[in-house]
C-alpha atoms as one frame of an Amber mdcrd trajectory, in Angstrom:
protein
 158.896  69.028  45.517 158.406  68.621  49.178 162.530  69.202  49.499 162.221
  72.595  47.458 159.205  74.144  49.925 161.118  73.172  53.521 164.222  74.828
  51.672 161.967  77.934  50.193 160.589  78.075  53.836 163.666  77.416  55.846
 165.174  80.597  53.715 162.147  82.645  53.393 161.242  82.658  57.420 163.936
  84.983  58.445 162.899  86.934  54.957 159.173  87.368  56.317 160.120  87.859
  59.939 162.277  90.547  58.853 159.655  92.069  56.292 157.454  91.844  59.446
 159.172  93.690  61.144 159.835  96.446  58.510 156.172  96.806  58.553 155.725
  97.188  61.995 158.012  99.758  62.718 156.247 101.715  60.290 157.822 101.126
  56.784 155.626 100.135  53.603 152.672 100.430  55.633 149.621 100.210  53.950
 148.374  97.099  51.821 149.505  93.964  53.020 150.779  94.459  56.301 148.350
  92.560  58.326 148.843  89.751  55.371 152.832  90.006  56.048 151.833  89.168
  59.790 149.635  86.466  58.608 152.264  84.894  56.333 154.700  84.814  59.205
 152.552  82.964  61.782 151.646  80.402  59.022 155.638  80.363  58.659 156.396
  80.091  62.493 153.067  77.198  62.657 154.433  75.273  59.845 157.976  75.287
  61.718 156.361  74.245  64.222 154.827  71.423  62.954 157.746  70.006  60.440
 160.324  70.214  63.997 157.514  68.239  66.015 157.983  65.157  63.648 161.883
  65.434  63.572 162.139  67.040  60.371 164.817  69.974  59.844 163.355  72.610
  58.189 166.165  73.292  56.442 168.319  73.547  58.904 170.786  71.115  57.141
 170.818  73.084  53.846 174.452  73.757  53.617 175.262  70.597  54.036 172.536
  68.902  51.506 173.810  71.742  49.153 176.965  70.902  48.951 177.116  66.905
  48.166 175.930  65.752  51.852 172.687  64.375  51.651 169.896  63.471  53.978
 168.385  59.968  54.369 165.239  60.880  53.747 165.921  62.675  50.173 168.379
  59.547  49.311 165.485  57.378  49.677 162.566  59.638  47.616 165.623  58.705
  44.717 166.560  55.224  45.439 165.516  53.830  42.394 167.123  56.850  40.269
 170.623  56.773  42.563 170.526  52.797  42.555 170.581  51.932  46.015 171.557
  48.517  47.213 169.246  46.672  49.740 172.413  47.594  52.126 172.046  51.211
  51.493 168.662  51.356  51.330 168.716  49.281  54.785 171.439  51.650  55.899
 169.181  55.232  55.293 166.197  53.993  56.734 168.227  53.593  60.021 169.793
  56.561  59.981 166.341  58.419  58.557 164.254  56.613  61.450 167.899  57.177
  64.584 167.694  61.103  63.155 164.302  61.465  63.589 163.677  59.590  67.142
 166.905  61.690  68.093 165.322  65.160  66.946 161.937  65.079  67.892 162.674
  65.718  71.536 164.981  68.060  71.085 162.561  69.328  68.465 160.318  69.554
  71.480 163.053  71.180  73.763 163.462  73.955  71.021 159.634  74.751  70.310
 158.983  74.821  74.510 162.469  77.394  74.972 160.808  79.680  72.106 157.112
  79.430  74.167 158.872  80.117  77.283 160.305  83.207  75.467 156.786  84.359
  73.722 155.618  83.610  77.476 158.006  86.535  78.791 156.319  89.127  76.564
 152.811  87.827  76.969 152.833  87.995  80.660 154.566  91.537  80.463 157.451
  89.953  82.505 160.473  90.919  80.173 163.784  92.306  80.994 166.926  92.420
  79.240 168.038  89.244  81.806 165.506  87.694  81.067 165.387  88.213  77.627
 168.630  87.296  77.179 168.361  84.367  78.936 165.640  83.273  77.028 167.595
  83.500  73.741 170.538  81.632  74.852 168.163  78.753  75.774 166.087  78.915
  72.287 169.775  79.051  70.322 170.685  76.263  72.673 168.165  74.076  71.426
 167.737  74.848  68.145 171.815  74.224  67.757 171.193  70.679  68.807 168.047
  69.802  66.656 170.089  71.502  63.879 173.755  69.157  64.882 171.482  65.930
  64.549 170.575  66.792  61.290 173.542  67.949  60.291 175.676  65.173  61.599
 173.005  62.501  59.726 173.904  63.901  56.635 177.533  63.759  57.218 177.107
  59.987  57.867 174.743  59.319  54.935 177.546  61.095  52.842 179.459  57.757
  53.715 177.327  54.966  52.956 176.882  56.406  48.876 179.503  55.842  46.443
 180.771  59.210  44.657 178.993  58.227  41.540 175.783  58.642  43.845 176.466
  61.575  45.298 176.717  63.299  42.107 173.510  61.838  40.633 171.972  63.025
  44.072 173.029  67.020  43.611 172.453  66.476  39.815 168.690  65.519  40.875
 168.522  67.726  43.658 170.660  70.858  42.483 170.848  70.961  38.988 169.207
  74.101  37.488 166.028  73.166  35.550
């Protein structure tokens, strides 16, 4: 369950921040824009909060879509996958490397986007600035997004293809 609202999330924040911005420019307004707001600072808090403890937020979706797995979600269906002590052994290091390598970039990527909000709060904003602040935010969030990416590629490795295939049939499947 916990796997299906990150991914919901992950794919609905760019949804809401877009719907947000619909609203403010004057479209649908009425009902609901102030909640639309609302729903995208609880988006942008929860991101927020899942990157602080090294989690992806999605951001390795294609890859756990398409048959390359995440530590983490291998071991929530150890017993269903049949994991060997090895393998299980094997995820928890790469689950517990992944995470001590993202949360400080995890860090890196949520101060770059306060250092951005910063720009507009203090009125100090220009194009150079702007832009400079957006290459540093993409920056970051391209490496917290590699070391989750490249985790999955390696967990890939240590399951048999008979596992990976009970993994998307658990994950994937349509219910």
């Amino acid at each position: 369950m916990r796997w299906t609202m990150a991914v919901v999330t992950g794919l609905a924040l760019p949804a809401a921040l877009a719907a947000t911005g619909w609203a403010q420019h004057g479209h649908g307004a009425g009902a609901g824009g102030g909640a639309d707001h609302r729903r995208v600072q609880a988006y942008a808090a929860e991101f927020e909060q899942v990157v602080a403890g090294g989690r992806g937020f999605g951001m390795a979706f294609a890859a756990d879509q398409n048959g390359y797995p995440g530590p983490l979600h291998v071991l929530e269906l150890a017993d269903r996958l049949g994991l060997t002590a090895d393998q299980e052994a094997r995820m928890r290091e790469l689950m517990h490397a992944m995470f001590a390598e993202s949360r400080p970039k995890g860090a890196a990527l949520r101060a770059a986007e306060a250092r951005l909000a910063k720009l507009f709060a203090d009125g100090a904003a220009s194009e150079a600035a702007v832009r400079a602040a957006v290459a540093e935010v993409e920056r970051a969030r391209s490496e917290v997004r590699l070391t989750h990416l490249l985790t999955h590629l390696r967990t890939r490795d240590v399951l048999t293809e008979a596992q990976r295939r009970l993994y998307h049939q658990a994950r994937w499947a349509e219910r």
